[in-house]
Kinemage of the C-alpha trace (Angstrom):
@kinemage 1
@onewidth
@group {chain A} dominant
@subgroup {mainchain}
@vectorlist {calphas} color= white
{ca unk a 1} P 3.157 17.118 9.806
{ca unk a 2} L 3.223 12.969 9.935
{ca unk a 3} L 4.210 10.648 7.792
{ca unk a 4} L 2.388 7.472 6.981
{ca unk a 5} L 3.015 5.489 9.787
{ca unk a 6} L 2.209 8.607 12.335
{ca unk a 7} L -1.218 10.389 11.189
{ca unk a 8} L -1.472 13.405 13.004
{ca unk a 9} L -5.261 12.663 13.208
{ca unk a 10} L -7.213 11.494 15.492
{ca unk a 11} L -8.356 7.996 15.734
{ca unk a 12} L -11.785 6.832 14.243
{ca unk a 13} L -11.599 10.511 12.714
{ca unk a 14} L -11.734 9.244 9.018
{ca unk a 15} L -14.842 7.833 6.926
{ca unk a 16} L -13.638 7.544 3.311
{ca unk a 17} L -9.679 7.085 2.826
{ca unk a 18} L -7.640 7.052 -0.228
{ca unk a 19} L -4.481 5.419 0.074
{ca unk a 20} L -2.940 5.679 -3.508
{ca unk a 21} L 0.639 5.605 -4.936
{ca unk a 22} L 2.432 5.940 -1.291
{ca unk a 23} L 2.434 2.021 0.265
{ca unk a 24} L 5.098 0.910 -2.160
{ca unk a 25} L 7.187 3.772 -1.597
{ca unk a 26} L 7.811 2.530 1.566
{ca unk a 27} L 11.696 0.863 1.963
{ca unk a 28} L 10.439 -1.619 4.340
{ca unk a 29} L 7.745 -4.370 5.005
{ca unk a 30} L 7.958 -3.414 8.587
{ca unk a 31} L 6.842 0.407 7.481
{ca unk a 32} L 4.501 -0.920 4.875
{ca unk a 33} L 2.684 -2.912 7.637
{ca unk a 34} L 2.611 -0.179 10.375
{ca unk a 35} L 1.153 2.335 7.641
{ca unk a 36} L -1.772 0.137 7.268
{ca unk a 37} L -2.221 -0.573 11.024
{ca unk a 38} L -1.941 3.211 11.240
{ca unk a 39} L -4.458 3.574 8.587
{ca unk a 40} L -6.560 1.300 10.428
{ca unk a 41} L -6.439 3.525 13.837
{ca unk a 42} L -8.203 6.467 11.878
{ca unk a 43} L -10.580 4.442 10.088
{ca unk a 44} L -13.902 5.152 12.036
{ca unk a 45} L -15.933 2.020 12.497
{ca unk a 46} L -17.672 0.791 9.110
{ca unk a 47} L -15.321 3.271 7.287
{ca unk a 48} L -13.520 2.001 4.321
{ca unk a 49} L -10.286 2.978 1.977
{ca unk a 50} L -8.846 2.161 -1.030
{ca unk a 51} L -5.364 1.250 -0.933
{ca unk a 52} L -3.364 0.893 -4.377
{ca unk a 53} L 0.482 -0.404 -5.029
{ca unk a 54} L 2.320 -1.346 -7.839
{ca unk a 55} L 2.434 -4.819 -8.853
{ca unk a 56} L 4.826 -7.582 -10.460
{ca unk a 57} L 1.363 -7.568 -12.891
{ca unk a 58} L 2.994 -4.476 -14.350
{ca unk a 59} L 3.764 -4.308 -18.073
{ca unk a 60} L 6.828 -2.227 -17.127
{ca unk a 61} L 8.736 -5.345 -15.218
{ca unk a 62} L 9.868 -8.696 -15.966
{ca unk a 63} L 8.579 -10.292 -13.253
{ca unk a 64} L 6.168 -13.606 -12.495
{ca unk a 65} L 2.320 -12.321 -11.300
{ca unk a 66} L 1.852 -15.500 -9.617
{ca unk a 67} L 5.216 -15.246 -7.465
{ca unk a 68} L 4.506 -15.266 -3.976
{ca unk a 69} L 6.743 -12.822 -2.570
{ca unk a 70} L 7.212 -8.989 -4.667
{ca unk a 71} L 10.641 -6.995 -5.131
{ca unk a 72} L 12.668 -3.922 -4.440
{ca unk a 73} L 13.550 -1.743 -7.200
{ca unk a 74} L 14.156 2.070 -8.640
{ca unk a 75} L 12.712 3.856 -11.067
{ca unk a 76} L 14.040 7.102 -12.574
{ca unk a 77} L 11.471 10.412 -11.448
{ca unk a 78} L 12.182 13.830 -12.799
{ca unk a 79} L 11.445 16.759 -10.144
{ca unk a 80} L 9.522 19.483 -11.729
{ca unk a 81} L 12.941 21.112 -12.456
{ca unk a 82} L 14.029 18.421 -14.458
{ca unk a 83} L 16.606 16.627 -12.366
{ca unk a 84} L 16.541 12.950 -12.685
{ca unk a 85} L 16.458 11.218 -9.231
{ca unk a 86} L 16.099 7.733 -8.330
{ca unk a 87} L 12.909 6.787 -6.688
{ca unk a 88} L 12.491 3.641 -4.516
{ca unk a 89} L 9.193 0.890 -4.976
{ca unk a 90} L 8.179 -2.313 -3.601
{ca unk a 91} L 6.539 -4.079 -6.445
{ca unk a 92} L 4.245 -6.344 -4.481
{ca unk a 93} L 3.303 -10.079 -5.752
{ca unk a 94} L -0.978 -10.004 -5.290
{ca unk a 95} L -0.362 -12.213 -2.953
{ca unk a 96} L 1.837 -10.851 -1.131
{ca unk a 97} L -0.319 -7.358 -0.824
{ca unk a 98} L -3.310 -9.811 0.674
{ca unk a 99} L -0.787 -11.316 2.780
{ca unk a 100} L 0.492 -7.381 4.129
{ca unk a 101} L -3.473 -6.404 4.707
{ca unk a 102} L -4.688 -9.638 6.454
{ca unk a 103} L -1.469 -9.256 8.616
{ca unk a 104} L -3.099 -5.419 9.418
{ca unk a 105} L -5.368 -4.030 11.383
{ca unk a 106} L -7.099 -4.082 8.051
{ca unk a 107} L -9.607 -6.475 6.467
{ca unk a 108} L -9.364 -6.912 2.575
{ca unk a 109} L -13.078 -6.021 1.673
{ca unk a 110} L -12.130 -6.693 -2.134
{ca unk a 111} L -9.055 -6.730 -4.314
{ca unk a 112} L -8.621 -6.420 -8.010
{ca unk a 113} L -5.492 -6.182 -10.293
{ca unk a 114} L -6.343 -3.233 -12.639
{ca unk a 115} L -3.267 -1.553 -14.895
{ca unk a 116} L -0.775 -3.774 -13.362
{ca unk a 117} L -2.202 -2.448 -9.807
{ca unk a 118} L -2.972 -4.167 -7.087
{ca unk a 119} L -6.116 -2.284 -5.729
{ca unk a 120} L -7.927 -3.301 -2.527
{ca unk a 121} L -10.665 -2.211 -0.491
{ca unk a 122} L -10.002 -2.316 3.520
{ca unk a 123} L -11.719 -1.536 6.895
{ca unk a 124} L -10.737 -1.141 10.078
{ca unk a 125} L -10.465 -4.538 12.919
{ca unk a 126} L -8.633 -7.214 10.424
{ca unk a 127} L -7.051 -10.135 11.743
{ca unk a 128} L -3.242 -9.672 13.180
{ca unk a 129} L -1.236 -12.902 12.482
């Protein structure tokens, strides 16, 4: 068992990495950013993932696309027995997301907003800042 900021893989072990629906469920930018750098550590050299978050671009929220900085928020989940439950997300600002990746162990390959998603392709050995 891990979680996304401990892997229990080894590293370089992974080729081809989808990283989809998880980064903005984490309740801190300090987790957020060690889940990529941890992402980065199984990346094998020349390997690439997609990583995906939800976005102030969203239809669902009020919110400015062009804002630098994202927000904290909840939306109501129902668990497959029909209890409503609160559920935490980070809606990143674009820039913001770029911002989290280039501040990685990740390089942003390519980013697109798609669906009110930010989407963006990484491999391993970005910049740290």
């Amino acid at each position: 068992q891990g979680d996304a900021t401990r892997l229990p893989l080894a590293a370089g072990a992974v080729d081809l990495a989808v990283y989809v629906a998880t980064l903005h469920h984490l309740p801190s930018q300090a987790a957020r950013r060690a889940s990529l750098d941890e992402l980065a550590r199984v990346l094998a050299p020349g390997a690439r993932a997609l990583v995906s978050a939800w976005s102030t671009a969203h239809d669902r929220f009020d919110a400015d696309p062009d804002a630098d900085e994202g927000f904290d928020t909840t939306v109501d989940w129902t668990l497959p027995g029909g209890e409503t439950v609160p559920r935490f997300y980070h809606i990143y600002a674009p820039a913001e997301f770029e911002r989290d990746v280039a501040d990685s162990d990740l390089r942003l390959v390519s980013m697109e907003l798609s669906s009110g998603n930010c989407y963006g392709v990484v491999e391993p050995e970005g910049k740290r800042t």
